[in-house]
MARBASE-712907 format. One record per residue (C-alpha): residue number from 1; residue in one letter; z, y, x. Coordinates in Angstrom, 1 decimal. Layout:
// residues N
<pt><mardren>NUM</mardren><roro>a</roro><up>Z</up><north>Y</north><east>X</east></pt>
...
END
This chain:
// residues 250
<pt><mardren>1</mardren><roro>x</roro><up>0.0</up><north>0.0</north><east>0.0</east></pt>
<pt><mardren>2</mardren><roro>x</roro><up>-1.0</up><north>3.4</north><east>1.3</east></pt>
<pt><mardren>3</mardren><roro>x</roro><up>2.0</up><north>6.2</north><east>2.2</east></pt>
<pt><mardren>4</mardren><roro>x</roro><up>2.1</up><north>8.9</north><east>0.1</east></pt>
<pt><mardren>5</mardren><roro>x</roro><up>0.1</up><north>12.0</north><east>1.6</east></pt>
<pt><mardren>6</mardren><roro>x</roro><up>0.5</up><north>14.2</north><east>-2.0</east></pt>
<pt><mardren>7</mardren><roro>x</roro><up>2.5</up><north>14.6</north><east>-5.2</east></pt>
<pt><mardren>8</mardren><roro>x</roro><up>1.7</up><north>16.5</north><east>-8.2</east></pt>
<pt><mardren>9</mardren><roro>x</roro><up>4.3</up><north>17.5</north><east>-11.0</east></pt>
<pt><mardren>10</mardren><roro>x</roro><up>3.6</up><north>17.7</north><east>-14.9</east></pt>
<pt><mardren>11</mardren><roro>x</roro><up>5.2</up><north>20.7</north><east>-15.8</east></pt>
<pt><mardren>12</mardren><roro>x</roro><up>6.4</up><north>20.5</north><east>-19.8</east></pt>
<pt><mardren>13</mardren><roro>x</roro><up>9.2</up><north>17.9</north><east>-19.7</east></pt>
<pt><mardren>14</mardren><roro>x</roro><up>8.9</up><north>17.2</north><east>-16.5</east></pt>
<pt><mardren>15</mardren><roro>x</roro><up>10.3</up><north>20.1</north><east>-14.8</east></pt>
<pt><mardren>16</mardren><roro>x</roro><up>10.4</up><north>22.3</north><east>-18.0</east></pt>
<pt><mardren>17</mardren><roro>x</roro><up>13.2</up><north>21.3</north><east>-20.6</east></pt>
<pt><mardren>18</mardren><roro>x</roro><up>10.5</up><north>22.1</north><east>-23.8</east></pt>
<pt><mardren>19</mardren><roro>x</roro><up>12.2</up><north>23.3</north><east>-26.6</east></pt>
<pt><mardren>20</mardren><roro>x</roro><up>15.3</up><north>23.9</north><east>-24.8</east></pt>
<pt><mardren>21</mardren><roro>x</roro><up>14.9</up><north>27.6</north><east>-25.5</east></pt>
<pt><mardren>22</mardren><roro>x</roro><up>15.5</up><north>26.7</north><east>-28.8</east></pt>
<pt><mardren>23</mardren><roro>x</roro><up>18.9</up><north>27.0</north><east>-29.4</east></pt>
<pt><mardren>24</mardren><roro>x</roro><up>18.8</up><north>30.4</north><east>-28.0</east></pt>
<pt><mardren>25</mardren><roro>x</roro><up>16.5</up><north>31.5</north><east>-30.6</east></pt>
<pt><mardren>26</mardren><roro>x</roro><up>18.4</up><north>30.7</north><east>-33.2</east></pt>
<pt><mardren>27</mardren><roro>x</roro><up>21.9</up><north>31.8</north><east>-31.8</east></pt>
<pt><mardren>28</mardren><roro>x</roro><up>20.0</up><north>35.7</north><east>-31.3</east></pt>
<pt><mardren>29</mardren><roro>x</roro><up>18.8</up><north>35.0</north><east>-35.0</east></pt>
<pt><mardren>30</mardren><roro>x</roro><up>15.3</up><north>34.4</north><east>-34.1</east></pt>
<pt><mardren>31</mardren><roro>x</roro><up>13.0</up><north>32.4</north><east>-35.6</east></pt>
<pt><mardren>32</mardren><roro>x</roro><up>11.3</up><north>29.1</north><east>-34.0</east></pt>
<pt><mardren>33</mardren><roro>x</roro><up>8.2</up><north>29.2</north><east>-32.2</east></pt>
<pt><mardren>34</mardren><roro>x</roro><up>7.0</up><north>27.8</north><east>-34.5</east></pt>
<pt><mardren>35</mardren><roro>x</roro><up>7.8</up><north>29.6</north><east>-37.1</east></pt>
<pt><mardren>36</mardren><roro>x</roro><up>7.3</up><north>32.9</north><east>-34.8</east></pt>
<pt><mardren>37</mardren><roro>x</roro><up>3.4</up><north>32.1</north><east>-34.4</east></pt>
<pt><mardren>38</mardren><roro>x</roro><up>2.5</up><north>31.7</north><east>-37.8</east></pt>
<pt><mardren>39</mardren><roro>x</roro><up>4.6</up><north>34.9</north><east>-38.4</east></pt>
<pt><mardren>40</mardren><roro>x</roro><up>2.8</up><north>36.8</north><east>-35.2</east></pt>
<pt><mardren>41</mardren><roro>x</roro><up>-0.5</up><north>35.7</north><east>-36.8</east></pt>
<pt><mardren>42</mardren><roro>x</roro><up>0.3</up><north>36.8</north><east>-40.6</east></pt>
<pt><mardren>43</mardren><roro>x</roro><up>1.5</up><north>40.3</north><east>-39.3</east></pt>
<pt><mardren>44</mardren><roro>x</roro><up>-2.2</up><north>40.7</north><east>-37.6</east></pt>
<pt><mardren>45</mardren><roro>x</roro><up>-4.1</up><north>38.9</north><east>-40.6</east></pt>
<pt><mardren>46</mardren><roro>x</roro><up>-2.0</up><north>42.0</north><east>-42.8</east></pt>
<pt><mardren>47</mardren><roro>x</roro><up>-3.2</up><north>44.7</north><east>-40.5</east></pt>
<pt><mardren>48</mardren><roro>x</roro><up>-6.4</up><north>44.1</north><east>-42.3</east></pt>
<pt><mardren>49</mardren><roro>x</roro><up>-5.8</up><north>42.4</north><east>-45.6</east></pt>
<pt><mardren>50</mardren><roro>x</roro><up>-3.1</up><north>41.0</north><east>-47.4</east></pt>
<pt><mardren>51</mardren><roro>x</roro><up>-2.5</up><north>37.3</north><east>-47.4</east></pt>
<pt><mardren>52</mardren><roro>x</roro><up>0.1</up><north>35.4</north><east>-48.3</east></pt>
<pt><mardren>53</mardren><roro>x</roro><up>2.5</up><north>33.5</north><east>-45.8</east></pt>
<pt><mardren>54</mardren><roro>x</roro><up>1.7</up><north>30.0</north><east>-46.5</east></pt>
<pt><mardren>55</mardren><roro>x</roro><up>-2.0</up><north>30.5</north><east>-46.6</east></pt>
<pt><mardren>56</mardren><roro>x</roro><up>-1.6</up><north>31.9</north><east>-43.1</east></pt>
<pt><mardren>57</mardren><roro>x</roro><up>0.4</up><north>28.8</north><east>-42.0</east></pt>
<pt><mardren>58</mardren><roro>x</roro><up>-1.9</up><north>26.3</north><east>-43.5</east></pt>
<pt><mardren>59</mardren><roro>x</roro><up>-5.0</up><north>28.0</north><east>-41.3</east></pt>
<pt><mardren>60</mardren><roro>x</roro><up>-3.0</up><north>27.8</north><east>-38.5</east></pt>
<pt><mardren>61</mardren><roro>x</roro><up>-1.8</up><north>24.3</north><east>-38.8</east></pt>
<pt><mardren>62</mardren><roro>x</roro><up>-5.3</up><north>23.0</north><east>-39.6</east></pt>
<pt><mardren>63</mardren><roro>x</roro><up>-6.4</up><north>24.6</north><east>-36.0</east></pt>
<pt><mardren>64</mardren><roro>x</roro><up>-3.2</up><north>22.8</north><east>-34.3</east></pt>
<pt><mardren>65</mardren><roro>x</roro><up>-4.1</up><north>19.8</north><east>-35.4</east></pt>
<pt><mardren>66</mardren><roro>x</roro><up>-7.6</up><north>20.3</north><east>-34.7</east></pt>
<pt><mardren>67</mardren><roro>x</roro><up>-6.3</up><north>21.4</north><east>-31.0</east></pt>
<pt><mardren>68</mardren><roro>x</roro><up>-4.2</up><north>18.2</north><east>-30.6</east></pt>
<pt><mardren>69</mardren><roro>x</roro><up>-7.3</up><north>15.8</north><east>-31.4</east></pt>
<pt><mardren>70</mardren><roro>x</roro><up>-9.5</up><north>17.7</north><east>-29.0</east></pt>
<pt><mardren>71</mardren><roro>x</roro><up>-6.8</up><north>17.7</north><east>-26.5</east></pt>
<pt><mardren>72</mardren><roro>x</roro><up>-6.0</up><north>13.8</north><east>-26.8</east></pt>
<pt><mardren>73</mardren><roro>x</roro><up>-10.1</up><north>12.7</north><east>-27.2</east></pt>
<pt><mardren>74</mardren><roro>x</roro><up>-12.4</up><north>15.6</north><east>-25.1</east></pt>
<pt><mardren>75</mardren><roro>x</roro><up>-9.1</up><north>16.6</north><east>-22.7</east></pt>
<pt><mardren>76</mardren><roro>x</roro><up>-9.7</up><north>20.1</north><east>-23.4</east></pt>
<pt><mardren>77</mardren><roro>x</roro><up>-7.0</up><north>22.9</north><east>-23.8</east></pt>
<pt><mardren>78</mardren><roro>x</roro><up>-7.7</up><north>25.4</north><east>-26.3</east></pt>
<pt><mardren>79</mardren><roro>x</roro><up>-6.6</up><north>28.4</north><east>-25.1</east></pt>
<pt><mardren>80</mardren><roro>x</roro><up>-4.7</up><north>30.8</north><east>-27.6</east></pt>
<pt><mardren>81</mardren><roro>x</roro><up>-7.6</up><north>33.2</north><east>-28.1</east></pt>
<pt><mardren>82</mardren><roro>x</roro><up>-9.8</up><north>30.2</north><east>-28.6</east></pt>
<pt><mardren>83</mardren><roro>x</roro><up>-8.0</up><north>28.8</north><east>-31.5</east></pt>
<pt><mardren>84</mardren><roro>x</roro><up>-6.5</up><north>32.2</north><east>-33.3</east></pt>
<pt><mardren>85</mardren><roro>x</roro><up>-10.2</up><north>33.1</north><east>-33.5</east></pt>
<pt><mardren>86</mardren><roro>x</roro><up>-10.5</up><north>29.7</north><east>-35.2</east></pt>
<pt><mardren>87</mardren><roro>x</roro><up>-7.6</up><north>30.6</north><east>-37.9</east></pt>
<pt><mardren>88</mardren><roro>x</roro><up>-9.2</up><north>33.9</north><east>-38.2</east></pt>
<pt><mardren>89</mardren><roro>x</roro><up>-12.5</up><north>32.4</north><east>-39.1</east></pt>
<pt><mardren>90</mardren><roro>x</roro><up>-10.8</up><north>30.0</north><east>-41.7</east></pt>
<pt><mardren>91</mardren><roro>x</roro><up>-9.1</up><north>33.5</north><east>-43.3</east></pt>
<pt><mardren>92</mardren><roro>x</roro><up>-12.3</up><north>34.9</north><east>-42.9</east></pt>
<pt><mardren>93</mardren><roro>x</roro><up>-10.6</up><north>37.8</north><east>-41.0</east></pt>
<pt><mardren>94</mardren><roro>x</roro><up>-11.8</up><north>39.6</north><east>-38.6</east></pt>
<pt><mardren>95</mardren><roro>x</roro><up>-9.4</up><north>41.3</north><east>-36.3</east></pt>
<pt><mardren>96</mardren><roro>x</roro><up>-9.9</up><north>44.6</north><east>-34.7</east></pt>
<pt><mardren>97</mardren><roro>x</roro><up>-9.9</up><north>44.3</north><east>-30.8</east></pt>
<pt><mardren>98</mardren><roro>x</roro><up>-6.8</up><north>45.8</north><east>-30.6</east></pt>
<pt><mardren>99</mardren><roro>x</roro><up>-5.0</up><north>43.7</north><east>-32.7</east></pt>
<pt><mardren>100</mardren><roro>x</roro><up>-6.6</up><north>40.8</north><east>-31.6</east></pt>
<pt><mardren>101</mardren><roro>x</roro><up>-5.6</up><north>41.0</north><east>-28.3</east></pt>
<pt><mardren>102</mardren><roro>x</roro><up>-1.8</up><north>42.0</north><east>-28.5</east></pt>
<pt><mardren>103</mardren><roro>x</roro><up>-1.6</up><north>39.1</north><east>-31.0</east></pt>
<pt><mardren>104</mardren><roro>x</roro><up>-2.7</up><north>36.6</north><east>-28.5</east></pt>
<pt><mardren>105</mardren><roro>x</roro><up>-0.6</up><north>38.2</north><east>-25.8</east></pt>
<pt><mardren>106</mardren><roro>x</roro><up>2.3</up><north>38.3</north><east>-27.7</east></pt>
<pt><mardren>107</mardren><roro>x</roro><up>1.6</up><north>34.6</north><east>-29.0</east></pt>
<pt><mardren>108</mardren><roro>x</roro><up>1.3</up><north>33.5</north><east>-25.0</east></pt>
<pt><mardren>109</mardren><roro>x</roro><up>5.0</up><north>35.4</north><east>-23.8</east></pt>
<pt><mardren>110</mardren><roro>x</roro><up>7.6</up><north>33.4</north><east>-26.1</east></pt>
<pt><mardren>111</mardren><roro>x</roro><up>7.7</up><north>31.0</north><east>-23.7</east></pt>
<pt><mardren>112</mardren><roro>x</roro><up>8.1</up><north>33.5</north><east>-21.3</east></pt>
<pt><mardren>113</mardren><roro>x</roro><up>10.4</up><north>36.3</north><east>-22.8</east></pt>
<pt><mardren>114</mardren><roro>x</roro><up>12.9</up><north>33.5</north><east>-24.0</east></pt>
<pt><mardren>115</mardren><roro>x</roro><up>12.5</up><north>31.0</north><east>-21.7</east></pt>
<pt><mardren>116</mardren><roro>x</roro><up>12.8</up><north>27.0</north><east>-21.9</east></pt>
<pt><mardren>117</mardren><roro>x</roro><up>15.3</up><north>25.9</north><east>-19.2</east></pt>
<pt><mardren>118</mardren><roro>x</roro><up>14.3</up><north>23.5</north><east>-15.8</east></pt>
<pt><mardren>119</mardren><roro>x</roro><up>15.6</up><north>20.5</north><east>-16.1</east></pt>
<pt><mardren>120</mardren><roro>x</roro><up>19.2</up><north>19.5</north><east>-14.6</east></pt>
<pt><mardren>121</mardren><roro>x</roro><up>18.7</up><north>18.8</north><east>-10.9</east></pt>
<pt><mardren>122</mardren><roro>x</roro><up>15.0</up><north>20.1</north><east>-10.5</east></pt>
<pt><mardren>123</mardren><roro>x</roro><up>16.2</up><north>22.4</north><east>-7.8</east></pt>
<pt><mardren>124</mardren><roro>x</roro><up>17.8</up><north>20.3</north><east>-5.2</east></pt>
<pt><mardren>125</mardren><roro>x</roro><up>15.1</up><north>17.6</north><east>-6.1</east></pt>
<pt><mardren>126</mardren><roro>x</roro><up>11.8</up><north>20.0</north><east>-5.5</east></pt>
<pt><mardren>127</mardren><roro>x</roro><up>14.0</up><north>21.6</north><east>-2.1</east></pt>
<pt><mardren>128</mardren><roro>x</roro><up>14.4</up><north>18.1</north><east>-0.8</east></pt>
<pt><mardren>129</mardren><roro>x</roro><up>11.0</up><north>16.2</north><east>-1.6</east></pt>
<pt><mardren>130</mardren><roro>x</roro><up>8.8</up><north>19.5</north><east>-0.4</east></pt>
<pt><mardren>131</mardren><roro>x</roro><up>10.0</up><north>19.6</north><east>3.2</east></pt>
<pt><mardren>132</mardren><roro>x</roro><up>8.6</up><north>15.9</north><east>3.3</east></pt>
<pt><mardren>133</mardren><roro>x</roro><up>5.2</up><north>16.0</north><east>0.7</east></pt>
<pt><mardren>134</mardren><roro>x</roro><up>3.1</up><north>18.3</north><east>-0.4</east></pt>
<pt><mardren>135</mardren><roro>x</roro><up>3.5</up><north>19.6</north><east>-3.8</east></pt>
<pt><mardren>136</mardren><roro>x</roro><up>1.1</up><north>20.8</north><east>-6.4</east></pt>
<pt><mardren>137</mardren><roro>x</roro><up>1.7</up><north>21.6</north><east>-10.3</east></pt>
<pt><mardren>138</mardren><roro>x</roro><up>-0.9</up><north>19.6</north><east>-12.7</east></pt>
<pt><mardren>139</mardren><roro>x</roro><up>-0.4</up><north>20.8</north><east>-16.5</east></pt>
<pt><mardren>140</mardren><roro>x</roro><up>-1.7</up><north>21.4</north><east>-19.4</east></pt>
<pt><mardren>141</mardren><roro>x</roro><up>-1.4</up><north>24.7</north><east>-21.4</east></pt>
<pt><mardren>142</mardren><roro>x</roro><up>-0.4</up><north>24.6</north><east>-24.9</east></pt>
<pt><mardren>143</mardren><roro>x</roro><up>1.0</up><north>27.8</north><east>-26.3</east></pt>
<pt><mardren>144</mardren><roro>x</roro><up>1.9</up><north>29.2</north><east>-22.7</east></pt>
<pt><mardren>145</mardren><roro>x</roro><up>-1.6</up><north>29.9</north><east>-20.3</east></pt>
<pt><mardren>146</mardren><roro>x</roro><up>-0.9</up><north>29.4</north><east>-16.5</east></pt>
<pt><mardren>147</mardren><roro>x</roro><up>-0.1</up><north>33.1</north><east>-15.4</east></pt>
<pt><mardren>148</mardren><roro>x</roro><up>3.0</up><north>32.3</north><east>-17.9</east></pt>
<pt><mardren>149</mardren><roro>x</roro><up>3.7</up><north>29.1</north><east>-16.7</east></pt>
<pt><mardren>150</mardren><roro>x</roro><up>3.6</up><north>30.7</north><east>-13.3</east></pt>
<pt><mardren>151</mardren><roro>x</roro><up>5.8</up><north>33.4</north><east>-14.1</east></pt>
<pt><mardren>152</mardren><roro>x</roro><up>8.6</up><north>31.1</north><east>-15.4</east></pt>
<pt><mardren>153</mardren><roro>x</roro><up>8.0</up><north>28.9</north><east>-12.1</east></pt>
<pt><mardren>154</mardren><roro>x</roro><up>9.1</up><north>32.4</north><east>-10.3</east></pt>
<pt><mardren>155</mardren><roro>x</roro><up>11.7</up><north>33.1</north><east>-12.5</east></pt>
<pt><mardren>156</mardren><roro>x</roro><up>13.6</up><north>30.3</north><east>-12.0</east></pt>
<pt><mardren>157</mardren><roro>x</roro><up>13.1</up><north>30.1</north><east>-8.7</east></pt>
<pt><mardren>158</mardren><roro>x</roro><up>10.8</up><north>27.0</north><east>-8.6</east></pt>
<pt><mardren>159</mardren><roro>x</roro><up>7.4</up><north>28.3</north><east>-7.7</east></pt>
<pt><mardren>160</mardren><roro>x</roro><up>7.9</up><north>28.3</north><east>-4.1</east></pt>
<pt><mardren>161</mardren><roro>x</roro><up>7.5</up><north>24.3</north><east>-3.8</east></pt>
<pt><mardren>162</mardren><roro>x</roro><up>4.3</up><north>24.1</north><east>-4.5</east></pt>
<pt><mardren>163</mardren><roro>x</roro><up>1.1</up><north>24.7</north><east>-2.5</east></pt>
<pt><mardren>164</mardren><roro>x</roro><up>-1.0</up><north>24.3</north><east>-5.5</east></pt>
<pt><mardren>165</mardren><roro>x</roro><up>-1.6</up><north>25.1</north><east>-9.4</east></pt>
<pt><mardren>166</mardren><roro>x</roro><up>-4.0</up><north>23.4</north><east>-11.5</east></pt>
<pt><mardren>167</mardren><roro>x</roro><up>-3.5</up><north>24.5</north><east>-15.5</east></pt>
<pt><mardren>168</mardren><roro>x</roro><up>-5.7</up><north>22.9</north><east>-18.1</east></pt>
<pt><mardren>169</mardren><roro>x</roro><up>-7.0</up><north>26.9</north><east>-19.3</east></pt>
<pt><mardren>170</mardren><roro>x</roro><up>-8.2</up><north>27.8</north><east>-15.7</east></pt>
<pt><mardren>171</mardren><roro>x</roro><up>-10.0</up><north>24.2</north><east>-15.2</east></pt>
<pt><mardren>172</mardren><roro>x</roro><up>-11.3</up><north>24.2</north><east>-18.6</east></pt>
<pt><mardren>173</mardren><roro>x</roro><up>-10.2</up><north>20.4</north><east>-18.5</east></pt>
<pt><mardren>174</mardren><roro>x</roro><up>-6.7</up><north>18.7</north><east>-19.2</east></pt>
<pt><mardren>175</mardren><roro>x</roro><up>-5.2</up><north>15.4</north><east>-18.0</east></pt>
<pt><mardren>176</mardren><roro>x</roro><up>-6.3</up><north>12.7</north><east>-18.0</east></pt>
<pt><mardren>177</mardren><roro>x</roro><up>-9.7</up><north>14.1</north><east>-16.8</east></pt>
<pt><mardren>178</mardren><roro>x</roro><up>-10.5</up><north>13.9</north><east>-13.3</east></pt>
<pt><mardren>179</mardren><roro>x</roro><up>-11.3</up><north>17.5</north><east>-12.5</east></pt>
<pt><mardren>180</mardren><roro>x</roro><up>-7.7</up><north>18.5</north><east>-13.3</east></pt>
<pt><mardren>181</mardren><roro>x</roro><up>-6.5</up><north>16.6</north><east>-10.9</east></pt>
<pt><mardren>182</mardren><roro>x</roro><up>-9.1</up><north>16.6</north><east>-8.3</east></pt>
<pt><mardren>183</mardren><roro>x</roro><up>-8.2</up><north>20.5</north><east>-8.1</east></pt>
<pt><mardren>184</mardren><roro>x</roro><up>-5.0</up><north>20.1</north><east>-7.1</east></pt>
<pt><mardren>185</mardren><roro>x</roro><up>-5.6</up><north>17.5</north><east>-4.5</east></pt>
<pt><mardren>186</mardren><roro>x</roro><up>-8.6</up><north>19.3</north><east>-3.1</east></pt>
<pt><mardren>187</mardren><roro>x</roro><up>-6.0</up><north>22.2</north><east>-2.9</east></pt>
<pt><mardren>188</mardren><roro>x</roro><up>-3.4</up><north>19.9</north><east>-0.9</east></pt>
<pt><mardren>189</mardren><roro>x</roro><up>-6.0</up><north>18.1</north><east>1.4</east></pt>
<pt><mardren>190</mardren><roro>x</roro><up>-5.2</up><north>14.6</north><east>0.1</east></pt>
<pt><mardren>191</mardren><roro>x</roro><up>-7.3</up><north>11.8</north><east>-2.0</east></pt>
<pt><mardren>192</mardren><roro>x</roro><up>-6.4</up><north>10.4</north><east>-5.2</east></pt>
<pt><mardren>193</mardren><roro>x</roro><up>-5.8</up><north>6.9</north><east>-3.3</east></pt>
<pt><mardren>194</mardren><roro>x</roro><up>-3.0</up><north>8.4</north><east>-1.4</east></pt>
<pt><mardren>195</mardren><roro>x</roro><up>-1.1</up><north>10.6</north><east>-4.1</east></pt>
<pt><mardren>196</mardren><roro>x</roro><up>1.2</up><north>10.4</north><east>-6.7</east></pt>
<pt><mardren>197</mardren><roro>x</roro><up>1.5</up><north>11.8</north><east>-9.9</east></pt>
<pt><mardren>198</mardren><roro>x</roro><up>4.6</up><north>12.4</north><east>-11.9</east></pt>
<pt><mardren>199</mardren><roro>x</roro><up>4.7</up><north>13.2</north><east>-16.0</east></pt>
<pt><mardren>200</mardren><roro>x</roro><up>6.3</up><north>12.0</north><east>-19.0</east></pt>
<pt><mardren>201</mardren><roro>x</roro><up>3.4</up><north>11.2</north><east>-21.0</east></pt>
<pt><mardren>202</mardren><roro>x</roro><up>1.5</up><north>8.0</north><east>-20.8</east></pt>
<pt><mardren>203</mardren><roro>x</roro><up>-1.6</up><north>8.7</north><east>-22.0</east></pt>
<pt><mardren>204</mardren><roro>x</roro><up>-2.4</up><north>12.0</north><east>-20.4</east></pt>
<pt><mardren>205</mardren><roro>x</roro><up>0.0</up><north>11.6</north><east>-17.3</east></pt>
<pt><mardren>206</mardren><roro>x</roro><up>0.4</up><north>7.8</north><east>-16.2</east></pt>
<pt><mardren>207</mardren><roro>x</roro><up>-2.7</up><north>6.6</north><east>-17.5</east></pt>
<pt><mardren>208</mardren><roro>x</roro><up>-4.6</up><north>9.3</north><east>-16.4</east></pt>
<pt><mardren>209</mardren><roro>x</roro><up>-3.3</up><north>9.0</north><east>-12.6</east></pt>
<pt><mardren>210</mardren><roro>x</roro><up>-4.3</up><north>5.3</north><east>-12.5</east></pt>
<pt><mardren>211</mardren><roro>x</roro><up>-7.6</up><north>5.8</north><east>-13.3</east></pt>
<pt><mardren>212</mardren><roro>x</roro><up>-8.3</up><north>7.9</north><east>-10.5</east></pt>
<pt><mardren>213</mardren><roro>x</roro><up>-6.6</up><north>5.3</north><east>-8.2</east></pt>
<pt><mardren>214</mardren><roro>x</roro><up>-3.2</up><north>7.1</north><east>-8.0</east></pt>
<pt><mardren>215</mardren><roro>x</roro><up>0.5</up><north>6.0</north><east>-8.3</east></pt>
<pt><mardren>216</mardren><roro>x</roro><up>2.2</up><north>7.7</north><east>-11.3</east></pt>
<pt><mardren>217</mardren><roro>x</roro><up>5.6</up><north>7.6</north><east>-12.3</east></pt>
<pt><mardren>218</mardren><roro>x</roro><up>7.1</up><north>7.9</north><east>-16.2</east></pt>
<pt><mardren>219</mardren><roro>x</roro><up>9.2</up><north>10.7</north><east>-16.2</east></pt>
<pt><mardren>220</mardren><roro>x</roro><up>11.9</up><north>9.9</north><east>-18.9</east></pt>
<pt><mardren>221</mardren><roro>x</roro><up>14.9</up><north>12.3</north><east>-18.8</east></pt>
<pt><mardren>222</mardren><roro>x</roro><up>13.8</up><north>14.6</north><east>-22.1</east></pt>
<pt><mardren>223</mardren><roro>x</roro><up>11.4</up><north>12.4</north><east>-23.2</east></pt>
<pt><mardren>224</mardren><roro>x</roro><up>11.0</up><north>8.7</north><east>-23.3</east></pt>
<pt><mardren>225</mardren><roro>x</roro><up>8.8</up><north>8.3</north><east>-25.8</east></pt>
<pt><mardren>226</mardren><roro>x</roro><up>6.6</up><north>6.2</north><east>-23.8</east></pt>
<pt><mardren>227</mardren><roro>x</roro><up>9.1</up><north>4.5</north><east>-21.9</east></pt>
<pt><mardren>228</mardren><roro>x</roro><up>9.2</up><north>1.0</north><east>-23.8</east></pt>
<pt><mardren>229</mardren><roro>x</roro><up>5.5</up><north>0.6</north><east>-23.3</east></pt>
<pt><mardren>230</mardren><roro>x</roro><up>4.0</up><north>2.2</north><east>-19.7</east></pt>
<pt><mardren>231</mardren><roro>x</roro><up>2.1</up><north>1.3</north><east>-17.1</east></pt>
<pt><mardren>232</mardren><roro>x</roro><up>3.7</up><north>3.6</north><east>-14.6</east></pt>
<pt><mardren>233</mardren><roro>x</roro><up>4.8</up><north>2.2</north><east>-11.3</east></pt>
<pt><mardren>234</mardren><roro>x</roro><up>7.9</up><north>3.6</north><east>-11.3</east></pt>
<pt><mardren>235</mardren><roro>x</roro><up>10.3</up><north>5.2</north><east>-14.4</east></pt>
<pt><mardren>236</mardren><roro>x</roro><up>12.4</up><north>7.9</north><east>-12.8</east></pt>
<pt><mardren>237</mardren><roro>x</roro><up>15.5</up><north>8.9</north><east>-15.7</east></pt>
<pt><mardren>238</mardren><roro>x</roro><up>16.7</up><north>11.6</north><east>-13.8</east></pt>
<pt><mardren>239</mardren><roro>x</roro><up>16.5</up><north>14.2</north><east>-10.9</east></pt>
<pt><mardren>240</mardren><roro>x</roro><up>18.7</up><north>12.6</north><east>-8.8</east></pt>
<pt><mardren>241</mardren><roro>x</roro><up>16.9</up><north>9.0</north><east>-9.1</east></pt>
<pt><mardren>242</mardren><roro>x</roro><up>13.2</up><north>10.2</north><east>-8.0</east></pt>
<pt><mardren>243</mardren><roro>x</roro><up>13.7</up><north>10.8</north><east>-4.2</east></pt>
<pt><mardren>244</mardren><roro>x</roro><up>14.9</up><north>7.0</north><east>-3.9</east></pt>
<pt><mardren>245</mardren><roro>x</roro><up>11.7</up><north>6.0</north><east>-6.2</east></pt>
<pt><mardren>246</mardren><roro>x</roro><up>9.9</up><north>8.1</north><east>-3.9</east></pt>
<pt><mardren>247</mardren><roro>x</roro><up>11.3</up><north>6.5</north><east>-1.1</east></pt>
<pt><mardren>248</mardren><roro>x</roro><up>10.7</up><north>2.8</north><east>-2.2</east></pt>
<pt><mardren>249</mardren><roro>x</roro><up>7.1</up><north>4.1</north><east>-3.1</east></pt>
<pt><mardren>250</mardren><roro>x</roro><up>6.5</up><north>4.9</north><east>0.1</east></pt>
END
């Protein structure tokens, strides 16, 4: 078995706690993201005519789940202009630039006004496994694009591990597609052979590694939804287990 030259990092449950910012929407008396977004978009749609609530929410769920098929069958990441022009064309709305614009911006900042928190020992782990690999960051983008995901890397203090960023909105593909990958290895210097990639999702993360020839690890310690049924060389439950799985990897 080769050494490993390269690791890359999954970013939402992986190293970001998702949904963990949460709870501190609704102790300041916010609403959920969720919640939030189809507000944010009703607000605009108003701007220029009146439309009920639901009818708002109904246009943007359709989209979402539109998103979610696209992003599991043709791994592309809609980005947040991309589908609230979708909504918009549902409503038959047209925004005016303005609008349209400081809607999508302010739909792409939740995540990084309130801020999901890193995961319990992502710190010490990232400090410890950089001085020995490479590092890069291979995720997709949802709701936040990569400048935002960036931005919360450097506010928590976690962007100076890695060499490398591939986000799904800048590649214009999403795991498990090669190209997303092969830009952050191309970035570090390494082949796929020689690399390992580390994510909590089977399908996009584990399964998408393999193909490619890498190792991958399941990443279970917020989700393990995928745990009972992966293909993943390793399953890593915590922080403090991964340099030892590392290690026995190697």
């Amino acid at each position: 078995m080769k050494s490993i030259k390269a690791i890359t990092f999954d970013l939402w449950d992986t190293v970001i706690n998702d949904d963990s910012d949460e709870p501190i929407r609704k102790e300041m008396g916010l609403r959920t993201k969720r919640e939030e977004r189809h507000f944010l978009v009703w607000q605009a749609v108003n701007e220029v005519s009146p439309l009920p609530l639901e009818k708002v929410k109904s246009a943007y769920e359709e989209i979402n789940a539109e998103f979610n098929q696209v992003w599991h069958d043709e791994f592309v990441t809609w980005t947040v202009s991309q589908r609230l022009n979708r909504v918009l064309l549902i409503l038959n709305i047209q925004l005016p630039d303005k609008c349209f614009n400081e809607t999508v911006e302010a739909l792409e900042s939740l995540e990084v006004d309130i801020p999901p928190r890193p995961i319990e020992g992502v710190h010490r782990a990232l400090a410890e496994i950089s001085r020995e690999f490479p590092l890069a960051v291979v995720s997709d983008t949802i709701n936040t694009p990569g400048t935002g995901l960036r931005a919360w890397l450097e506010k928590h203090e976690l962007k100076q591990y890695f060499r490398v960023f591939a986000f799904s909105d800048e590649v214009g593909r999403s795991k498990p597609h090669r190209d997303i990958f092969a830009r952050a290895l191309d970035g570090l210097g390494a082949r796929f052979e020689d690399a390992v990639h580390i994510g909590d999702r089977e399908h996009n993360d584990i399964r998408g590694a393999h193909a490619l020839g890498m190792r991958a690890i399941l990443f279970t310690a917020t989700r393990d939804a995928d745990a009972e049924n992966t293909t993943a060389d390793a399953v890593c439950k915590s922080y403090a287990q991964l340099p030892a799985i590392l290690n026995q990897l190697n």
